[in-house]
LONU-897697 format. One line per field, with one value per residue (C-alpha): y, z, x; residue number from 1; residue in one letter. Coordinates in nm, 3 decimals, always signed. Layout:
BEGIN
py	c(Y; ...)
pz	c(Z; ...)
px	c(X; ...)
k	c(NUM; ...)
r	c(A; ...)
END
This chain:
BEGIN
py	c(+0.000; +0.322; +0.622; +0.948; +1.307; +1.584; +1.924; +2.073; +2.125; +1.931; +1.660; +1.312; +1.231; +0.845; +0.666; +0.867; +1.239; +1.323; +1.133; +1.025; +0.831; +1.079; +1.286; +1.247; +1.626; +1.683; +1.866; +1.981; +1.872; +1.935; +1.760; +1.429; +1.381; +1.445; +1.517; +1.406; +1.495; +1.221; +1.322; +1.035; +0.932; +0.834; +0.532; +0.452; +0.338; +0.480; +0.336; +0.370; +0.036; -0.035; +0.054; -0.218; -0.489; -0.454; -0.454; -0.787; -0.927; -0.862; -1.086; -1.434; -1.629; -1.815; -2.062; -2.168; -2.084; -2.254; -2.388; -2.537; -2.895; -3.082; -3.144; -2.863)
pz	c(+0.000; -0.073; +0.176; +0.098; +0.285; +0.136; +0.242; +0.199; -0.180; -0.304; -0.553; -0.601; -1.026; -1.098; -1.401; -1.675; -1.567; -1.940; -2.017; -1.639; -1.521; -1.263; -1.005; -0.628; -0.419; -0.076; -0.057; +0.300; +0.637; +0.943; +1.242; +1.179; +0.872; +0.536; +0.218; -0.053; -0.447; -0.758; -1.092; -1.295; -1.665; -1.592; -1.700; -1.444; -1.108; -0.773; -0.455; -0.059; +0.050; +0.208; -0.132; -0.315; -0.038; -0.099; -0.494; -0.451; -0.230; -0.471; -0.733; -0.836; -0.728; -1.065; -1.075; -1.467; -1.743; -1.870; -2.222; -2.459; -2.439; -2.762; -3.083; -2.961)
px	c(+0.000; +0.122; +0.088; +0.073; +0.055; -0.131; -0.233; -0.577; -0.606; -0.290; -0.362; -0.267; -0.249; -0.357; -0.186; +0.087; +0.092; +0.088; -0.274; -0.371; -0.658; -0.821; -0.661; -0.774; -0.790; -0.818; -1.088; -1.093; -1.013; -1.245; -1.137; -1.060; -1.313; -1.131; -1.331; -1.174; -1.264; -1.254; -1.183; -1.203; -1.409; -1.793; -1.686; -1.474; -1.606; -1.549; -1.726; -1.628; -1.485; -1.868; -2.076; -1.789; -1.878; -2.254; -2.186; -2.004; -2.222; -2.498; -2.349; -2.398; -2.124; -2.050; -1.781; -1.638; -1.860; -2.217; -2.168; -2.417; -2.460; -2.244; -2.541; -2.762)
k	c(1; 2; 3; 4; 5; 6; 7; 8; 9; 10; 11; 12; 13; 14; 15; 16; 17; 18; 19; 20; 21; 22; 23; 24; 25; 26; 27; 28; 29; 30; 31; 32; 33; 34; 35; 36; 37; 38; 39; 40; 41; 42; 43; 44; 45; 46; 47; 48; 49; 50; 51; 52; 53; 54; 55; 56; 57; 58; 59; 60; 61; 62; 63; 64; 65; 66; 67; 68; 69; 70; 71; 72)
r	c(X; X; X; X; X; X; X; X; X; X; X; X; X; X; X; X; X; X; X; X; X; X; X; X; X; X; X; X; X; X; X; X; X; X; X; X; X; X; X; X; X; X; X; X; X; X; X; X; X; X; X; X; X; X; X; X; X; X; X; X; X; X; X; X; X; X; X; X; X; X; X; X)
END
């Protein structure tokens, strides 16, 4: 895991700084809450850690793959 310290308003670039993925900004810091600000595509997914739990949860647990039977 990588740890890193950022002031209020400094920014944390994801992927090649010339064509990056999103960029992550602290957004403020009140006491110990920190707000924190995602720039990434629509396309790509961001969910708290407890939103990603429920999303797995929700899936079917599907182990291989279901193929047609052989002379269907």
């Amino acid at each position: 895991m990588l740890v890193i310290t950022r002031r209020e308003g400094e920014e944390v670039v994801i992927g090649d700084p010339s064509d990056p993925i999103g960029v992550v900004r602290v957004a403020g810091i009140k006491g110990d809450r920190v707000r924190l600000a995602f720039e990434f595509p629509r396309e790509v997914a961001v969910h708290r850690r407890e939103v990603a739990e429920q999303i797995l949860e929700q899936r079917p647990h599907v182990v291989g793959e279901i193929k047609p039977a052989v002379g269907s």
